[in-house]
Phi, psi and omega in degrees: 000126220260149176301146160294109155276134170301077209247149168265154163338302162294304159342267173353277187337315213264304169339279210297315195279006176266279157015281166277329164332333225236304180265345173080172193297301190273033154265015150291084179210163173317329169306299200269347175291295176325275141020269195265013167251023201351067184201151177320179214247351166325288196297327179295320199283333172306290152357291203259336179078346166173157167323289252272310180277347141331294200289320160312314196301318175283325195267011171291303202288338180285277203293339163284333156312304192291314181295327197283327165307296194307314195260005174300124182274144189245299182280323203088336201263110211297324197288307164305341194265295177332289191305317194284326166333288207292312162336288188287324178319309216270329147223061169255344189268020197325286150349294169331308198300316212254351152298288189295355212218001189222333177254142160303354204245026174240131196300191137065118178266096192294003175286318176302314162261028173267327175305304197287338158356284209273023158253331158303325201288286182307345170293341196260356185254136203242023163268341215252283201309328175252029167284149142300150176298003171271326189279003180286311217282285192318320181287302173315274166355288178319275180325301224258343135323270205304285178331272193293346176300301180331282156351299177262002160302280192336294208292296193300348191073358184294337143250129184286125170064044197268123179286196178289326167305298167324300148337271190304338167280335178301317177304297196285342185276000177229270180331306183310305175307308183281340146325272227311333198286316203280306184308313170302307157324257229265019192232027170258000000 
């Protein structure tokens, strides 16, 4: 009778998110976990208990991943930071990036909650709170249209190798402008 092998919960995990890091949720199935854990498909359902809370469990860790990226302070300027996040995410996470920014297929939208991010953000700036809310929404547009686009050059390779200064200087020479002119224009 051939030995049970054992894996823990976290094992799994971290195998299965290198997996989708690479390949995206849906190579995610019993077969290709097993696969790179070289042992039946037993031991994940024992661990993890089914695919379905596996594919929760990774895109818990891709959006915690991604936030963690988002509230790191770099600058001080919360907006530069955000935008410089998304930015550095993509590119040390490349895969990730363009797995989660580029494919229809992960439940739960991190676009959605970069939006709301930055709509917590603009509640905390009291230069931000007396734009109207329609010119808040164009400026969050405007930002976040630019971070990604930046974001997915990186993730793509069209610029090689750009450290953080380089980010950051791209940032401050287009958004960063187009904040302060809208703070200027429009909160006096």
């Amino acid at each position: 009778m051939p030995k049970k092998v054992l894996f823990s919960k976290e094992f799994i995990l971290n195998k299965s998110f290198e997996l989708f890091k690479e390949k995206g949720i849906d190579a995610i199935s019993a077969r290709n976990v097993a696969k790179i854990l070289d042992a039946s498909s037993a031991p994940i359902y024992r661990a993890i208990g089914s695919m379905d809370i596996l594919k929760k469990e990774l895109i818990k860790r891709a959006k915690d991943l991604f936030m963690e990226y988002l509230i790191k302070k770099r600058t001080g300027i919360k907006f530069l930071d955000i935008g410089m996040g998304i930015s550095i995410f993509a590119r040390e996470e490349k895969q990730l990036f363009l797995q989660i920014f580029t494919k229809d297929n992960i439940e739960g939208s991190l676009i959605d909650e970069f939006l709301n991010l930055l709509h917590e953000e603009i509640k905390k700036d009291e230069r931000l709170v007396r734009i109207d809310k329609e010119k808040q929404e164009e400026l969050l547009i405007s930002c976040w249209v630019f971070a990604h686009g930046l974001s997915t050059l990186i993730a793509t390779g069209f610029f090689k190798d750009p450290n953080d200064e380089f980010i950051e200087k791209v940032l401050r020479n287009a958004p960063a402008k187009l904040f302060y002119e809208y703070i200027d224009k429009y909160s006096k």
